[in-house]
N, C-alpha and C positions, 0 to 999 in steps of 0.2 A: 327201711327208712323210718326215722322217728315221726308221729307226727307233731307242728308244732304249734303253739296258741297263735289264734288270730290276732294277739295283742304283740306278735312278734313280727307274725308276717306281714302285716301292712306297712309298720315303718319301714321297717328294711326295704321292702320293694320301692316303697316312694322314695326312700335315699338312694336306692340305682336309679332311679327313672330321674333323678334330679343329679344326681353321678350325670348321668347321659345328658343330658340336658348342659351343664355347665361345660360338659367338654367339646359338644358339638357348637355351644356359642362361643368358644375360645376356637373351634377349628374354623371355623366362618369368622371372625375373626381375620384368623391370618388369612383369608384368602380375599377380606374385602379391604382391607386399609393399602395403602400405598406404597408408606415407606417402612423400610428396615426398621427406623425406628418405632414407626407405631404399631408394627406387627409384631413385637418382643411382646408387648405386653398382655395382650387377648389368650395366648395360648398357655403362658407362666400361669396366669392365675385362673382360666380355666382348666389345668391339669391339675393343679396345688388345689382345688376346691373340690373338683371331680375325684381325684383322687381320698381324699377325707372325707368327703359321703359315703363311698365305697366301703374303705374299711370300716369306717363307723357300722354298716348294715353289716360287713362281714363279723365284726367282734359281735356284735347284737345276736346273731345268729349262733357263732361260736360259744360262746358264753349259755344260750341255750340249751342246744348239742349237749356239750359236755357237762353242766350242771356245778360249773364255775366261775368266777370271773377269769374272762381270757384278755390278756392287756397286750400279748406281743405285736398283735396285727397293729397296736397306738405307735410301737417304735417304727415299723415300716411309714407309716405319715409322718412320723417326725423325721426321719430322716428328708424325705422328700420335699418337705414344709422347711427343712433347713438348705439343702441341697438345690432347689429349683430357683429360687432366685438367686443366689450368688451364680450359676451359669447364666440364667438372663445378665446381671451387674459384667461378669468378663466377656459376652456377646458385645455388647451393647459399647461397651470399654473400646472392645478392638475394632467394631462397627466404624466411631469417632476417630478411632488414630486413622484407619485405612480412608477415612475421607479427608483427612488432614486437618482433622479439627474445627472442620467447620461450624459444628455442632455448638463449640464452647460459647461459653456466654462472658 
């Protein structure tokens, strides 16, 4: 195992421990709000956040390792950054039709 500069490992580990932190307030979240509709939102954007700290520490680390820039772990968050709420939007969508619309304004 390499080892690696302290000016690598503190960020990274603080972006997991704040990884962990957004998504545990996104899962408490869903488990404290009431309705369908307000529990869409605590978990989309605690994972989408959680998520982008993550790899942010992983390319930080990779990019180390290898003694390059490493960008492919950015398309994994982009995909997810683009992906994670359009399924919240079609949730939330069929949420309103199966209540009949109640919802509407």
């Amino acid at each position: 195992m390499t080892d690696m500069p302290a000016w690598i490992i503190v960020p990274a580990a603080l972006l997991i421990v704040v990884s962990g932190l957004l998504t545990l307030i996104g899962s408490i979240g869903l488990l404290r709000l009431r309705s369908f509709n307000e529990r869409m939102h605590a978990p989309t954007l605690g994972m989408t956040l959680g998520v982008f700290c993550m790899v942010l520490a992983s390319m930080l680390v990779a990019t180390t390792l290898q003694g390059r820039p490493v960008f492919h772990e950015f398309l994994i968050s982009l995909f997810l950054i683009m992906t994670a709420p359009v399924t919240a939007i079609l949730l939330m969508q069929s949420a309103i039709r199966r209540q009949g619309g109640r919802n509407r304004e």
